[in-house]
C-alpha positions as YAML, in Angstrom:
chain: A
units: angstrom
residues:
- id: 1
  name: UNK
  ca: [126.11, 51.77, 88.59]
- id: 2
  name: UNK
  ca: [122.89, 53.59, 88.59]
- id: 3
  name: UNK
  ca: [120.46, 55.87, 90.50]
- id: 4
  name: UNK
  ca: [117.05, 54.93, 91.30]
- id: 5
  name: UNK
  ca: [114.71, 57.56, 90.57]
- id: 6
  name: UNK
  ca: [111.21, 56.60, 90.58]
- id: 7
  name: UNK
  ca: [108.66, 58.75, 92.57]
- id: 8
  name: UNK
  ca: [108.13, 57.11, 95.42]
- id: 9
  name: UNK
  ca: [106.71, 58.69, 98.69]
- id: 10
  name: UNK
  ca: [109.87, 59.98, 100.52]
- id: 11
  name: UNK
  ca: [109.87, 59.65, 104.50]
- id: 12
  name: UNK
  ca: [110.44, 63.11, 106.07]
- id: 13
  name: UNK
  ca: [110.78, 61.93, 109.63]
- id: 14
  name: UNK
  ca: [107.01, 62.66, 110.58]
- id: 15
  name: UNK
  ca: [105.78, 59.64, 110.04]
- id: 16
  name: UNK
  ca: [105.51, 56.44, 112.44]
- id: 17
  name: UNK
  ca: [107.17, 54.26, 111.07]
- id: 18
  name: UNK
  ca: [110.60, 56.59, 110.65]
- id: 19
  name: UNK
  ca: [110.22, 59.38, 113.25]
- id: 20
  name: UNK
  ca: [113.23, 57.43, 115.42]
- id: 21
  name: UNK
  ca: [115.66, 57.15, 112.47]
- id: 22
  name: UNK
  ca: [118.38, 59.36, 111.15]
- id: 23
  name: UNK
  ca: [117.36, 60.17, 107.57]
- id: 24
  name: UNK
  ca: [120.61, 62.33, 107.03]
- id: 25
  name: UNK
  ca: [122.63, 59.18, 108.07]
- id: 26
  name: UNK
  ca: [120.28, 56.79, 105.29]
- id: 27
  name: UNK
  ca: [122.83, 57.79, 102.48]
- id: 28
  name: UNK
  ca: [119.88, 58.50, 100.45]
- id: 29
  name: UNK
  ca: [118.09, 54.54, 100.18]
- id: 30
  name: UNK
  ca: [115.12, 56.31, 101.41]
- id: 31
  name: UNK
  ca: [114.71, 59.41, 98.77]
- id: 32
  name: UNK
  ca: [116.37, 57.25, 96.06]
- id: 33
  name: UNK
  ca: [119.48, 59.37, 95.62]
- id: 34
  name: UNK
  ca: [121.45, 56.19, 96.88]
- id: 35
  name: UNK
  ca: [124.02, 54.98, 94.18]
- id: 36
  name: UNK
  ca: [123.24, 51.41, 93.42]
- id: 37
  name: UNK
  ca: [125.62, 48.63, 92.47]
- id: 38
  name: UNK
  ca: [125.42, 45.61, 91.34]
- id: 39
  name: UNK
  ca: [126.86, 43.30, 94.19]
- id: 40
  name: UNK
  ca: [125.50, 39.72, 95.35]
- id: 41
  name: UNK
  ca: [127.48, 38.95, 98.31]
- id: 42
  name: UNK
  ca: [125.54, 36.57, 99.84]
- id: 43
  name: UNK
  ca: [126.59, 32.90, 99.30]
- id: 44
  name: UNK
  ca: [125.01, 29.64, 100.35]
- id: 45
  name: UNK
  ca: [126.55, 26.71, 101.99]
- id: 46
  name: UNK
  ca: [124.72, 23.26, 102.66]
- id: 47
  name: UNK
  ca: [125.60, 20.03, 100.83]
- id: 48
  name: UNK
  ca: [122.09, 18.61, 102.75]
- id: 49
  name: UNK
  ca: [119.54, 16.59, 100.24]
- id: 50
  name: UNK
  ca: [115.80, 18.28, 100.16]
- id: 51
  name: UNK
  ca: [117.79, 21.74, 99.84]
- id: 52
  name: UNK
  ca: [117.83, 24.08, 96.96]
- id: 53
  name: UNK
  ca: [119.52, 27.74, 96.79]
- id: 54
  name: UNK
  ca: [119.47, 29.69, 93.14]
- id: 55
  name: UNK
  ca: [118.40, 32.90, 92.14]
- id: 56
  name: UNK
  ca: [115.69, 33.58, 90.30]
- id: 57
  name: UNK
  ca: [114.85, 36.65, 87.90]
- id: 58
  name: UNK
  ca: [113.18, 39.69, 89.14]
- id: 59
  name: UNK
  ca: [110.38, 39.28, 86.56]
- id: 60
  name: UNK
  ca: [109.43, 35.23, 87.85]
- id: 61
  name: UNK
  ca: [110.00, 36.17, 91.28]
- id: 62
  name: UNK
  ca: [106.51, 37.61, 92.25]
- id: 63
  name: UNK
  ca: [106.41, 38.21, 96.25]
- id: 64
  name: UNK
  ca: [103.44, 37.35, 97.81]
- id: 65
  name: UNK
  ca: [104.27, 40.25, 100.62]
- id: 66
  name: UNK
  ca: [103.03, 44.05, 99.82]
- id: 67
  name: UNK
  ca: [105.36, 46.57, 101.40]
- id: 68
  name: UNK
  ca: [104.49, 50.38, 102.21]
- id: 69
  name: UNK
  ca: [108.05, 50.72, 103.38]
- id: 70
  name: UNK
  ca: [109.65, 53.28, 100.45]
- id: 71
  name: UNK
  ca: [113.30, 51.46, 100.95]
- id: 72
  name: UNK
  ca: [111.57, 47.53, 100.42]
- id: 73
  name: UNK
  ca: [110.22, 49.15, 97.41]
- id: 74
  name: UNK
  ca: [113.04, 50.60, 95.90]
- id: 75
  name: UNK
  ca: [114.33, 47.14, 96.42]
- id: 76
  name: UNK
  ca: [112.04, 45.60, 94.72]
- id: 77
  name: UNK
  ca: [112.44, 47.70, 91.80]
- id: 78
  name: UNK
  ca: [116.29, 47.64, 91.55]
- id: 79
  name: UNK
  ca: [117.64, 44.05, 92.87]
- id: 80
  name: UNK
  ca: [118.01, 41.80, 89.80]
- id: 81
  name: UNK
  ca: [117.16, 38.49, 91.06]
- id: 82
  name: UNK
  ca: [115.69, 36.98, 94.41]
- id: 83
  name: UNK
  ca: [118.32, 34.81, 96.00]
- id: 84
  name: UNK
  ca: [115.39, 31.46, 96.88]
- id: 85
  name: UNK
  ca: [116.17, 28.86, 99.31]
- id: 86
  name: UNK
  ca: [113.44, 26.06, 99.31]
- id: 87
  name: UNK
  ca: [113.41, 23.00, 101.93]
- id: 88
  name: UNK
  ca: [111.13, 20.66, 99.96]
- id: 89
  name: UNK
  ca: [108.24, 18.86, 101.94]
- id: 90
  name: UNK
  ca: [108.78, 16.05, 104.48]
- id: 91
  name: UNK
  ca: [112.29, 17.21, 104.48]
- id: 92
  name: UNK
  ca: [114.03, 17.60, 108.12]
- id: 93
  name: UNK
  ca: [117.90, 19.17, 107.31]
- id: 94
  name: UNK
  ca: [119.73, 18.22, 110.38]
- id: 95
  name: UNK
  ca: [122.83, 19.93, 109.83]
- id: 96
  name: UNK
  ca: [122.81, 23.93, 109.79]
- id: 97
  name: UNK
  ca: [122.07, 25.84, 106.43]
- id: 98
  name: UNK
  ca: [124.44, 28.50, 106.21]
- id: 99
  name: UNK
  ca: [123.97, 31.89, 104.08]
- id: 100
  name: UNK
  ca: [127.18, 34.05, 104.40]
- id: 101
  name: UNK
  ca: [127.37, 37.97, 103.36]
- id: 102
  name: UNK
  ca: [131.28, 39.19, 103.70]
- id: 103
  name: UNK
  ca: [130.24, 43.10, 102.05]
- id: 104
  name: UNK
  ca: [132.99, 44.88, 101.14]
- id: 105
  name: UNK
  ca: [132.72, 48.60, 99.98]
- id: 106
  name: UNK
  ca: [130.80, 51.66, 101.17]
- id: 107
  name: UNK
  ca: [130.84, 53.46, 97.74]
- id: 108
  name: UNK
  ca: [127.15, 51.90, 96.37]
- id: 109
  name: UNK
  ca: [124.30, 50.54, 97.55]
- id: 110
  name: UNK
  ca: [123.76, 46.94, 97.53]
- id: 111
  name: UNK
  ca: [120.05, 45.89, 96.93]
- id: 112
  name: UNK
  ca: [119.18, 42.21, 97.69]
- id: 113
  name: UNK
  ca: [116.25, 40.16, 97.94]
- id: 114
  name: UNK
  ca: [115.76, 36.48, 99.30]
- id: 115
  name: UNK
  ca: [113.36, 34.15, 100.00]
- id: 116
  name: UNK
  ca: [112.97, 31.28, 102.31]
- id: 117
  name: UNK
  ca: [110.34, 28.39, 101.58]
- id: 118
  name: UNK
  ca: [109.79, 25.42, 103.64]
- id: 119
  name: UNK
  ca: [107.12, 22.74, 102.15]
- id: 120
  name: UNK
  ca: [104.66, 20.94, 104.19]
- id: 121
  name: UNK
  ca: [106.27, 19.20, 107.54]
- id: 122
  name: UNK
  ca: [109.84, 20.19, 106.44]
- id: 123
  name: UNK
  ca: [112.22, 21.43, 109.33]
- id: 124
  name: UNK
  ca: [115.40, 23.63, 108.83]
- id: 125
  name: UNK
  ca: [117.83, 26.21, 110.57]
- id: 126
  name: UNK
  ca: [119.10, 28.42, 108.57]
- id: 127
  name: UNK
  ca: [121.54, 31.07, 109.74]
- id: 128
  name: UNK
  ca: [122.64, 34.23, 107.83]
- id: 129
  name: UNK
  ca: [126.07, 35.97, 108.63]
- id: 130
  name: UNK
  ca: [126.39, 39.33, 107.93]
- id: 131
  name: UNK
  ca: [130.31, 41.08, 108.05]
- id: 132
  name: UNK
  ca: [132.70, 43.61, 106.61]
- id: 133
  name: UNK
  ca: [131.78, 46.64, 105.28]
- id: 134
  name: UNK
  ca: [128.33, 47.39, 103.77]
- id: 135
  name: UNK
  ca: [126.06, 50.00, 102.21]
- id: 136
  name: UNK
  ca: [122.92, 47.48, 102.28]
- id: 137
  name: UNK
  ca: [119.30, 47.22, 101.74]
- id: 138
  name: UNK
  ca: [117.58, 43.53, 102.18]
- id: 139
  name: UNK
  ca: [113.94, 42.45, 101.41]
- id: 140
  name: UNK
  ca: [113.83, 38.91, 103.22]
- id: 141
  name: UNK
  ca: [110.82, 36.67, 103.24]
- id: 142
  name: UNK
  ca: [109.94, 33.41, 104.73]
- id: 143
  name: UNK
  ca: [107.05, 31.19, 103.72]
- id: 144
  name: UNK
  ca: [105.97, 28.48, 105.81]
- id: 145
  name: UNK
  ca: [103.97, 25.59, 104.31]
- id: 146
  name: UNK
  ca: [101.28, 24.07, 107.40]
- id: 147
  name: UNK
  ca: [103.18, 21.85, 109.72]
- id: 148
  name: UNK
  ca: [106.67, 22.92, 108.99]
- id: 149
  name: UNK
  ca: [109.41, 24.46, 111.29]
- id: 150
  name: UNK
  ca: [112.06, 27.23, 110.72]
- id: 151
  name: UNK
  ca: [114.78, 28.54, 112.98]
- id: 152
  name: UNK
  ca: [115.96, 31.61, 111.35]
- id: 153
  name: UNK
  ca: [119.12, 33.32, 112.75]
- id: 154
  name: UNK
  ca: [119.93, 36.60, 111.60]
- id: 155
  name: UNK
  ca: [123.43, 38.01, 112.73]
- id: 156
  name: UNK
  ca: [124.62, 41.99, 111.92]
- id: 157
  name: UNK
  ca: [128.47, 41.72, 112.93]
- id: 158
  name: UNK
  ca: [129.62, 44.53, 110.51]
- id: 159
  name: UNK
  ca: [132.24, 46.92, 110.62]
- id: 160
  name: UNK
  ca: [132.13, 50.08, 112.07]
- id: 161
  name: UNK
  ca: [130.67, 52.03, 108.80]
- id: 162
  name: UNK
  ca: [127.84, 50.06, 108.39]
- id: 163
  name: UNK
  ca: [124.26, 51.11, 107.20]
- id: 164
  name: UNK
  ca: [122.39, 48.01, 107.00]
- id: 165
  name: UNK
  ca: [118.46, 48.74, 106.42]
- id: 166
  name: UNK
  ca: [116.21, 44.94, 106.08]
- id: 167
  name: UNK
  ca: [112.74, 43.74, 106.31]
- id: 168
  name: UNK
  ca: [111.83, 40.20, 107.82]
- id: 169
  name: UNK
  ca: [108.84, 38.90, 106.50]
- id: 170
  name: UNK
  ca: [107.57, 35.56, 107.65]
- id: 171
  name: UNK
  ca: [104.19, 34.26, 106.47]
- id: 172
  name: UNK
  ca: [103.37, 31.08, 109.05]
- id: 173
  name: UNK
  ca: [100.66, 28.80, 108.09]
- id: 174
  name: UNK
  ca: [98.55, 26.40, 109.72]
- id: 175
  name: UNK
  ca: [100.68, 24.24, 113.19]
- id: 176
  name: UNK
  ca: [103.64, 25.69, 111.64]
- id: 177
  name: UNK
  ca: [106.36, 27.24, 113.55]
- id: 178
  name: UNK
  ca: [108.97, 30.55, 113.43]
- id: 179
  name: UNK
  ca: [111.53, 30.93, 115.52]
- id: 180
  name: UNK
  ca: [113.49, 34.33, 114.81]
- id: 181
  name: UNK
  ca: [116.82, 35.03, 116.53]
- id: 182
  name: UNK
  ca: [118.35, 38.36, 116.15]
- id: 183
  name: UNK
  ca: [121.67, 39.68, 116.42]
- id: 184
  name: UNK
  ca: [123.06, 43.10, 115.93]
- id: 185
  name: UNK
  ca: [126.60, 44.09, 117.44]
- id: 186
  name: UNK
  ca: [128.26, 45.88, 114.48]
- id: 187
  name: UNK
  ca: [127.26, 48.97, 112.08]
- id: 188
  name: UNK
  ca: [126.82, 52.27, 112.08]
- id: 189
  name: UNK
  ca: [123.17, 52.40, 111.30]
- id: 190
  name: UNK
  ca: [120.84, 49.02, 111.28]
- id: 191
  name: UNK
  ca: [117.62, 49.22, 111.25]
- id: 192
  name: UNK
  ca: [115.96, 46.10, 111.15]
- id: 193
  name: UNK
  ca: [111.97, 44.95, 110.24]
- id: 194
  name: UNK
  ca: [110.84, 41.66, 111.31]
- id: 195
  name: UNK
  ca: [107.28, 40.70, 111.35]
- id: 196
  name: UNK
  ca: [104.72, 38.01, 111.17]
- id: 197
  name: UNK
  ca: [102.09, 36.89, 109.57]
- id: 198
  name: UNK
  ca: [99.55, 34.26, 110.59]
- id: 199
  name: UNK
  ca: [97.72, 32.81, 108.03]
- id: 200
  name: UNK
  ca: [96.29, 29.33, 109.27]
- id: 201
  name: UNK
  ca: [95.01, 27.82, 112.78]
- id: 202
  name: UNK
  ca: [97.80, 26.60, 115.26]
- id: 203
  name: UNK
  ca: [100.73, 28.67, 114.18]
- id: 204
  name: UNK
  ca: [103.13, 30.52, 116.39]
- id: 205
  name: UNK
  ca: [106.07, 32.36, 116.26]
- id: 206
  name: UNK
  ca: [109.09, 33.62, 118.82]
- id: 207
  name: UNK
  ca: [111.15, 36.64, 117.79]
- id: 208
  name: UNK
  ca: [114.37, 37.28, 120.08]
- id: 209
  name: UNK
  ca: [116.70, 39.60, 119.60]
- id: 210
  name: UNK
  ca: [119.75, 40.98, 121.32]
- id: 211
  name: UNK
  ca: [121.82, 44.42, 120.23]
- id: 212
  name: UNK
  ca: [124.16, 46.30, 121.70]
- id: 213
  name: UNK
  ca: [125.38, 49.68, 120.66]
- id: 214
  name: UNK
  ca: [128.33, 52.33, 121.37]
- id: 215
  name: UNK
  ca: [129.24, 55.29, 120.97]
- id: 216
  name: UNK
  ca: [127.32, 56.96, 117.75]
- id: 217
  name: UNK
  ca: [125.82, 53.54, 116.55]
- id: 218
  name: UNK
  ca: [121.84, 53.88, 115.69]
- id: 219
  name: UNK
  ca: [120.17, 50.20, 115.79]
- id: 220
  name: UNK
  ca: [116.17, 50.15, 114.75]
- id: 221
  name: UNK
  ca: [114.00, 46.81, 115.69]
- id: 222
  name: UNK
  ca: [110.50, 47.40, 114.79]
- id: 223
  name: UNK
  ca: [108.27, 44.47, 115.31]
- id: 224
  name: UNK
  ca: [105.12, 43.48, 113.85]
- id: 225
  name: UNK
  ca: [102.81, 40.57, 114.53]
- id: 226
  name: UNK
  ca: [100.01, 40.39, 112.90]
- id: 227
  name: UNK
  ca: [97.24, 37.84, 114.14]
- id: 228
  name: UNK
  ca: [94.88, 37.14, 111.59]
- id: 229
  name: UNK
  ca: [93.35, 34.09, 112.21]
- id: 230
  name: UNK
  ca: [92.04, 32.02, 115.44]
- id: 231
  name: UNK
  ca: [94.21, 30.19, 117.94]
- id: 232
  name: UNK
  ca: [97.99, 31.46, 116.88]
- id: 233
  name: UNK
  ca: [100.76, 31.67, 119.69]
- id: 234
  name: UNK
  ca: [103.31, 34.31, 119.78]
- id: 235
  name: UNK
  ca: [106.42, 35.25, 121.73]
- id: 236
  name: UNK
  ca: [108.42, 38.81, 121.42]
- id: 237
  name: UNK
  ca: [111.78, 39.05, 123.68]
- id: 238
  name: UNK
  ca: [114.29, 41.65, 123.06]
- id: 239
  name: UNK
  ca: [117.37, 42.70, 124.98]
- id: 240
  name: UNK
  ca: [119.55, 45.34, 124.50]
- id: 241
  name: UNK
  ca: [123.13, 47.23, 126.33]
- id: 242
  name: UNK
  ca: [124.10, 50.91, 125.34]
- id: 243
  name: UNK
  ca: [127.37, 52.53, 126.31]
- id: 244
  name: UNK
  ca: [128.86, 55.02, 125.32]
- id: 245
  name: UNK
  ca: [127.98, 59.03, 124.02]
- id: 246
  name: UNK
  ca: [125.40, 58.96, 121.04]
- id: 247
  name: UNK
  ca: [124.63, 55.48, 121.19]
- id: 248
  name: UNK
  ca: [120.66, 55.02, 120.90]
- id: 249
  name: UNK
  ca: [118.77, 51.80, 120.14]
- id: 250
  name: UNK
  ca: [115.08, 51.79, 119.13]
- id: 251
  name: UNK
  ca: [112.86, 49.04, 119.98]
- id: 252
  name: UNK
  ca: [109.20, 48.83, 118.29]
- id: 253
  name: UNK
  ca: [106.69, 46.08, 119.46]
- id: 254
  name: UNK
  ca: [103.24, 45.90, 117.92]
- id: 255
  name: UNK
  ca: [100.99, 43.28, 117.78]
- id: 256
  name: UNK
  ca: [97.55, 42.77, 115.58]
- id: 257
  name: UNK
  ca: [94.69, 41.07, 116.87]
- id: 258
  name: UNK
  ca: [91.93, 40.95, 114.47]
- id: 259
  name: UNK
  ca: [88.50, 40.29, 115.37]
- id: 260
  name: UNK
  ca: [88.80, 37.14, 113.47]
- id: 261
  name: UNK
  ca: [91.74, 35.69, 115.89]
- id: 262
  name: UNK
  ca: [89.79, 34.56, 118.71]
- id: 263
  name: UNK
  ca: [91.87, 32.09, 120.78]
- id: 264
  name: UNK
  ca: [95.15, 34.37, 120.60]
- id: 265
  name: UNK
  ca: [98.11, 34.06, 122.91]
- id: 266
  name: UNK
  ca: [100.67, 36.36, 122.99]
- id: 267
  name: UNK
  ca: [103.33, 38.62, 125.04]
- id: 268
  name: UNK
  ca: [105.74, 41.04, 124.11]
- id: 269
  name: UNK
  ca: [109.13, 41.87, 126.20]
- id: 270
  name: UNK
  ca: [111.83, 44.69, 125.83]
- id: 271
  name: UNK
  ca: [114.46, 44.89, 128.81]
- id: 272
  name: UNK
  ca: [117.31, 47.93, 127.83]
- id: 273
  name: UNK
  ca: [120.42, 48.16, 129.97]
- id: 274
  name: UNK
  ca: [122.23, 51.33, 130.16]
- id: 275
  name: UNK
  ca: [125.45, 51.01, 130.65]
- id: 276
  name: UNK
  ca: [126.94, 54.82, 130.76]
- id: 277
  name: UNK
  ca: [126.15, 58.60, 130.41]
- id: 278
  name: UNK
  ca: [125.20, 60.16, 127.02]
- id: 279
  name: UNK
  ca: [123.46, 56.76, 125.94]
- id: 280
  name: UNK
  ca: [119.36, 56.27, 124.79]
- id: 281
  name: UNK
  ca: [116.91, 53.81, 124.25]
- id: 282
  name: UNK
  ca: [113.60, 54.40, 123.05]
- id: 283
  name: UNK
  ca: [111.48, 50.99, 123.83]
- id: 284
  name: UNK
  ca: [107.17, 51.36, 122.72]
- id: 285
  name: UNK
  ca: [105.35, 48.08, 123.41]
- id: 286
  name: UNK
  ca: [102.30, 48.40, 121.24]
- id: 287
  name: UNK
  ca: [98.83, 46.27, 121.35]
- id: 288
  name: UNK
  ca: [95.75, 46.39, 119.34]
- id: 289
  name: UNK
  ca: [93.07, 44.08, 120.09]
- id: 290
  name: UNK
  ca: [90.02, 43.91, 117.94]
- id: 291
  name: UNK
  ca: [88.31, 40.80, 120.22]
- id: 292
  name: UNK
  ca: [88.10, 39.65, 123.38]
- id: 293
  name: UNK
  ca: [87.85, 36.18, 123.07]
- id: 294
  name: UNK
  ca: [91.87, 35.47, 123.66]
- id: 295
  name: UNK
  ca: [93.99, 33.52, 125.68]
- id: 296
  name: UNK
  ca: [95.99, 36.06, 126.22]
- id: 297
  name: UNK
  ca: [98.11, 39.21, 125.82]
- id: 298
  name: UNK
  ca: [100.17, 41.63, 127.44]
- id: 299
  name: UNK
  ca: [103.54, 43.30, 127.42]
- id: 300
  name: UNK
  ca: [106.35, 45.11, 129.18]
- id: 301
  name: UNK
  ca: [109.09, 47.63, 128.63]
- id: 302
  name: UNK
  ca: [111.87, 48.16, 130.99]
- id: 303
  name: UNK
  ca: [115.06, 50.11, 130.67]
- id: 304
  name: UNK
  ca: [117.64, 50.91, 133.47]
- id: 305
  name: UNK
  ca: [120.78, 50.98, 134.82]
- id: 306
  name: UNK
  ca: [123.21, 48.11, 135.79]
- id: 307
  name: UNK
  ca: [122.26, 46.44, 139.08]
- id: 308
  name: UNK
  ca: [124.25, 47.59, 142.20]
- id: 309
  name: UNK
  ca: [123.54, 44.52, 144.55]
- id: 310
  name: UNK
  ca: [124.93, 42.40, 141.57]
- id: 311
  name: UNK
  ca: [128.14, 44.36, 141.11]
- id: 312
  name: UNK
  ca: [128.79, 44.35, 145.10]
- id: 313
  name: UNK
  ca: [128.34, 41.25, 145.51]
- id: 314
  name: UNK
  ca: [130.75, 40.37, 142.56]
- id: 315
  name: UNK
  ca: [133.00, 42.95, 143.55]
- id: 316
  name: UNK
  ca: [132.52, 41.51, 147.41]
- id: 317
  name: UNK
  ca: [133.78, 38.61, 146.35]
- id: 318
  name: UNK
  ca: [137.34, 40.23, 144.80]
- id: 319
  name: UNK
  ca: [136.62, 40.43, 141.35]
- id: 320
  name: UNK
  ca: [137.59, 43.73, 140.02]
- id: 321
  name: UNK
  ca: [134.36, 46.18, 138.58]
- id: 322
  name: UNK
  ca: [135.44, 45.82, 134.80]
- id: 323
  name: UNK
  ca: [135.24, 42.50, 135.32]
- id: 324
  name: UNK
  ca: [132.08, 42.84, 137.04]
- id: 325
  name: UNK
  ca: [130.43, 44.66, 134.83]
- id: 326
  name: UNK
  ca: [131.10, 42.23, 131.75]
- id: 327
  name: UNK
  ca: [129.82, 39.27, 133.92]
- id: 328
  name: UNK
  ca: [126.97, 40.91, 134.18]
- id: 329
  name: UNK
  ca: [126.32, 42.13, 130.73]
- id: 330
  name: UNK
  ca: [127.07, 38.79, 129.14]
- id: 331
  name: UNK
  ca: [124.68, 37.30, 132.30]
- id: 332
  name: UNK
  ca: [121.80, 40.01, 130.91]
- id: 333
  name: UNK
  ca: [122.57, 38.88, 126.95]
- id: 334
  name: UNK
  ca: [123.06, 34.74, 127.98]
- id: 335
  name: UNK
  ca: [119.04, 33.44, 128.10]
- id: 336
  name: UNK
  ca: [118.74, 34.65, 124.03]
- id: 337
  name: UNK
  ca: [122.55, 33.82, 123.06]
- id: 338
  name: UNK
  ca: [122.01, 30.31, 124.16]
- id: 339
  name: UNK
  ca: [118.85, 30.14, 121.97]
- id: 340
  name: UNK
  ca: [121.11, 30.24, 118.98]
- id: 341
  name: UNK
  ca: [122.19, 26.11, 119.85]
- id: 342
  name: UNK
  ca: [125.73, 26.54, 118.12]
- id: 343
  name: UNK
  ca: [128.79, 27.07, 120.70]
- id: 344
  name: UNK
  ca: [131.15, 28.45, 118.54]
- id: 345
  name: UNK
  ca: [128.61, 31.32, 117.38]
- id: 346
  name: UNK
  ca: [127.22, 32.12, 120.47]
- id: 347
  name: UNK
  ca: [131.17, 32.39, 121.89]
- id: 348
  name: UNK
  ca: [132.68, 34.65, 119.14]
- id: 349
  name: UNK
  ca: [129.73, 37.03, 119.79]
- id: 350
  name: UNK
  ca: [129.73, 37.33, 123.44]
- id: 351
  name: UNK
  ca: [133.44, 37.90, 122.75]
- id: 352
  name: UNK
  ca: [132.49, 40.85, 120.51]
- id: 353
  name: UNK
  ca: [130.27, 42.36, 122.97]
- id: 354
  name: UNK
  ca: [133.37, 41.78, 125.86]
- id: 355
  name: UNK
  ca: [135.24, 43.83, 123.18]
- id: 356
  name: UNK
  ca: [132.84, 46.68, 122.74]
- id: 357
  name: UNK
  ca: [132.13, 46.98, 125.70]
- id: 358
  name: UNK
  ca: [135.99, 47.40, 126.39]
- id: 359
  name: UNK
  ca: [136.19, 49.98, 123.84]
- id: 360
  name: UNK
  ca: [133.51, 52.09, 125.37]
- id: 361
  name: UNK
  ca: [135.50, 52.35, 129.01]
- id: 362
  name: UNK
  ca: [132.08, 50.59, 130.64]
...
């Protein structure tokens, strides 16, 4: 066990980037008084050819990301190894690569970094489970070689005591693709970081995301997208369902158009559904455009309560309101679920949101 010291800029709740979240309810990973231990839960499961999981050392590992975020950094200091997953070029896995975490203890910290690499024209999904009980902090990074393809699914399914901080980091080269699918339904604080980076011509990405929280739970999305070169696509679509007192989701959407990115295309989305009293959601749609010479670009926010025509005419029709209600919730989470492409998955969670959303009385 150990305590991370090093003098890093500690977040008072001021700034941008952490005026939503709960410092007192961080456990210290961002002032470094966070006890760290020496877990690596996640596993790897894929017996596909082109495929290769090990860990490398903290000291061969360079990232090619920079981070101002004081918990990525602290990270980066403490985890011992980067957990590397390469697809080698020309490579298309057809079955589903599988990284597992079953955490189990709240007592330390566990610090973790991996990395995701595709080579040139290789295609891959690659889904990461996330359960039990965890005190975690994640560095993740994806780098896409030009021409490949990379279905990342990200699901936070954890048990109730959960503090769960991660950044995504995808760096998308030129005609590749990134297609980002996250899930959070479980934890007591997650706050979550994807973002994108284009770095070559004909690139795109599509971040969706679904959470839903109860009574007390905190869930963070911040997104960043961050056009930097001509004629990149990208798609941002989040949904989220709140019930219960002291539940409060945070969603953050901010795109980058440089001047350089002329021939940009992108939209942002965030619909929040409210499902009872006592309940928030904070939901900023951010753009900054540097040229005008785009295809494109726009966004909307939206947060409200559940639709009364929908419920009458389910309820018209003899079906009794608890019922109702969950038709319609899992009707309002179905277009992203689906996205996921594996039945079993996509069943078990709308089954966990059925049972939350039994728990909170909605």
């Amino acid at each position: 066990m150990s305590l991370l010291t090093t003098n890093y800029l500690t977040p008072t709740g001021r700034e941008e980037a952490w005026r939503f979240t709960p410092l007192k309810r961080l456990g210290g990973l961002h002032d470094g008084t966070a006890k760290v231990g020496d877990r690596q839960s996640l596993s790897y499961k894929s017996s596909a050819s082109g495929v290769k999981f090990e860990r490398i050392s903290r000291e061969l590992a360079t990232s090619p990301v920079e981070t101002d975020d004081v918990v990525m950094q602290r990270v980066r200091e403490g985890a011992h190894n980067v957990a590397t997953l390469t697809i080698a070029a020309n490579t298309e896995v057809a079955e589903t690569i599988t990284l597992s975490r079953s955490a189990q203890g709240l007592d330390s910290a566990e610090f973790s970094r991996v990395r995701i690499e595709l080579g040139a024209h290789a295609r891959a999904t690659v889904i990461m489970e996330n359960t039990g009980d965890a005190f975690l902090a994640e560095d993740v990074e994806f780098v896409l070689a030009p021409g490949s393809n990379l279905t990342f699914v990200s699901l936070q399914e954890w048990n109730t005591g959960s503090t769960h901080l991660a950044k995504h980091h995808a760096i998308v080269d030129r005609d590749a693709s990134f297609k980002s699918i996250t899930v959070t339904v479980g934890g007591s604080l997650v706050r979550l970081l994807p973002s994108v980076e284009f770095i070559g011509q004909g690139a795109s990405c599509e971040l969706l995301g679904v959470y839903f929280a109860t009574e007390g739970q905190f869930f963070e999305h911040r997104m960043f997208v961050d056009h930097k070169v001509p004629n990149a696509k990208s798609r941002v679509n989040y949904k989220g369902a709140l019930a219960g007192q002291g539940a409060h989701t945070v969603w953050i959407g901010d795109v980058f158009i440089r001047a350089a990115a002329e021939g940009t295309d992108t939209y942002e989305l965030n619909r929040n559904l409210l499902l009872s009293d006592g309940a928030r959601a904070d939901s900023v749609p951010n753009l900054e455009i540097e040229t005008g010479e785009i295809v494109g670009a726009g966004h909307a926010s939206t947060t409200g309560r559940f639709d009364d025509e929908q419920l009458f005419y389910l309820m018209s029709r003899g079906i009794e309101l608890s019922d109702a209600r969950r038709l319609v919730v899992r009707g309002f989470f179905n277009e992203i679920v689906t996205e996921i492409g594996d039945a079993v998955i996509q069943d078990r969670l709308m089954d966990r949101i059925d049972n939350e959303l039994a728990k909170a009385g909605s």
